[in-house]
N, C-alpha and C positions, 0 to 999 in steps of 0.2 A: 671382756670388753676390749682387749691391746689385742687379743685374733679379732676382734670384729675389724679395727681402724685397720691393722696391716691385712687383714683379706680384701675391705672396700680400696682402698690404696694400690694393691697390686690388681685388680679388674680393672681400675681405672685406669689403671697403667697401659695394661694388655688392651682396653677397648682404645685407649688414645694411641697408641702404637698400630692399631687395624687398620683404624682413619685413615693416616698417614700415606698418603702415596708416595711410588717412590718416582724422585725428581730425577734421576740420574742413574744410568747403568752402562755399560758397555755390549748385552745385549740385546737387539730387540730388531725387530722387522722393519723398522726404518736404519739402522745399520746396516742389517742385508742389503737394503735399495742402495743405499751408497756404497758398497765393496763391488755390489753389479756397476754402478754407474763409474768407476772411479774403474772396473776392468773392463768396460766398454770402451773408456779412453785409450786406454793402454791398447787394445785391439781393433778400435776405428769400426767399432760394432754404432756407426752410430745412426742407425731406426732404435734399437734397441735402449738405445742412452734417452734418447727424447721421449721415449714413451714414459720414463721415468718421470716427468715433469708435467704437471700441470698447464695447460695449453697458455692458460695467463701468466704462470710463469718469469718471475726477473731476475736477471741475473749477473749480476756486478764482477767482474776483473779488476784487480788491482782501483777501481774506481767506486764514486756511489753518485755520481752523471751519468754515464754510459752504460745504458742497458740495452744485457742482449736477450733475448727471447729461445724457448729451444728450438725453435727452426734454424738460429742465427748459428747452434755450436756446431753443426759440421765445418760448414766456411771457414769458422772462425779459428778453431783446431788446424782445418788443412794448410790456412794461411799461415799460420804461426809453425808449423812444421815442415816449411819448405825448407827451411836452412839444415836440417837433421836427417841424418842415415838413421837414425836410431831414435826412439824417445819410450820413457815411460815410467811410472813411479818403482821404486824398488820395494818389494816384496815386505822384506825386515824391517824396514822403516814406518811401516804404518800403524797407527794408532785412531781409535775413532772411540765417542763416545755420547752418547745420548742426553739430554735436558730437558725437565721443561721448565721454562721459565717461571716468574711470577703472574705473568698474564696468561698462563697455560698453554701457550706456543711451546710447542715439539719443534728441537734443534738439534741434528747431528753436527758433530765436531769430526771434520777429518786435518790429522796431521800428517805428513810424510816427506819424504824425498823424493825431486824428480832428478831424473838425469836423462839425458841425451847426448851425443856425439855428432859435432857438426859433419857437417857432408862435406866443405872444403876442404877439412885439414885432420878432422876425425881427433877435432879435441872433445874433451868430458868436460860438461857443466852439468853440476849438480847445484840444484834450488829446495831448500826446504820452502813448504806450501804449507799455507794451512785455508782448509774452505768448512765455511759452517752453510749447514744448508736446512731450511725450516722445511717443516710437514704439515698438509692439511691432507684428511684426507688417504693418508698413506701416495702420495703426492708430491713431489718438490716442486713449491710455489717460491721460496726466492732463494738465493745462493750467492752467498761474498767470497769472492778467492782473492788472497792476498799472497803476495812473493814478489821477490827484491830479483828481474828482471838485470841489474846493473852489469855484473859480470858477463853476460852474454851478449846485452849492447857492446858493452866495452871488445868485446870479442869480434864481434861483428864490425865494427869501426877498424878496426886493426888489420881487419879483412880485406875491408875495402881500400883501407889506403896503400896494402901491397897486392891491388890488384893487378892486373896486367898492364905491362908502363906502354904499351904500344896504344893501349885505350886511353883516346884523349879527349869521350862526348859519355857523360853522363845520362842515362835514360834512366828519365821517372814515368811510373805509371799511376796517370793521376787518381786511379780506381784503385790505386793502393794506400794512397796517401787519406788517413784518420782525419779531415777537416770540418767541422765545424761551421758551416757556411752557411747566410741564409741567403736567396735566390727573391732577391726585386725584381720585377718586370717594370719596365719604363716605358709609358708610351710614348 
């Protein structure tokens, strides 16, 4: 009768252990989309990045107001790359890892290091990143990227205030400037 209860005991064991899915891995086919999508940046592949994303698609920077859609990440990349001879994540640094949550959403974790080298002066800023990006579908339908931006402002400020002393007019381009504005018509 003590082999009956420890054989029903260990079946039990083994069927409850089948059930179980597994919540978290480091490999799996939505990690490949993102080591593609994350060397698509790195190579400015980007038809190839966007096809990666879900047409509905949102997609948060540093923000969870401003969203960009994937039509928005070429521009948005090129803009952001105008001040760099160089940019892209380093190789060694990367780690990514797969979940699903409690409500069954599928989320890659990507962590790494970026670095770039400004084109003025060819200093190195390196930013660790971290972007979690959900899956429907085998799909990226939304993405949060988070990094501390601060050092490279700071860089860029520094820049400009030992710009050329003979320039003494400031030009903004107002299509560059991030504003928030709504448009009244008055009759």
């Amino acid at each position: 009768m003590k082999k009956f209860y420890v054989l029903t005991l260990v079946i039990i064991s083994f069927l409850a252990c089948k059930n179980d899915k597994t919540r978290y891995t480091q490999d799996s086919k939505e990690i490949e989309i993102v080591k593609a999508t994350i060397n698509d940046y790195d190579y400015h592949k980007w038809d190839s990045q966007r096809e990666r994303y879900a047409d509905t698609a949102k997609i948060y920077y540093n923000s969870r107001v401003k969203i960009l859609n994937p039509k928005d990440l070429q521009a948005y990349h090129i803009k952001n790359d105008s001040s760099f001879s160089t940019r892209a994540f380093e190789d060694e640094y990367r780690e990514y890892e797969m979940i699903e949550d409690n409500k069954g959403k599928i989320w890659v974790n990507f962590w790494g290091l970026w670095k770039g080298h400004l084109a003025a002066n060819n200093k190195e800023i390196v930013v660790p990143v971290h972007i979690t990006y959900e899956f429907k579908e085998g799909k990226i339908v939304t993405e949060y990227g988070y990094w501390n931006s601060g050092e490279l402002i700071l860089e860029l400020q520094k820049l400009e205030q030992e710009g050329d002393p003979k320039e003494d007019t400031l030009e903004i381009d107002i299509n560059d400037l991030d504003l928030d504005i709504d448009v009244v018509e008055i009759d």
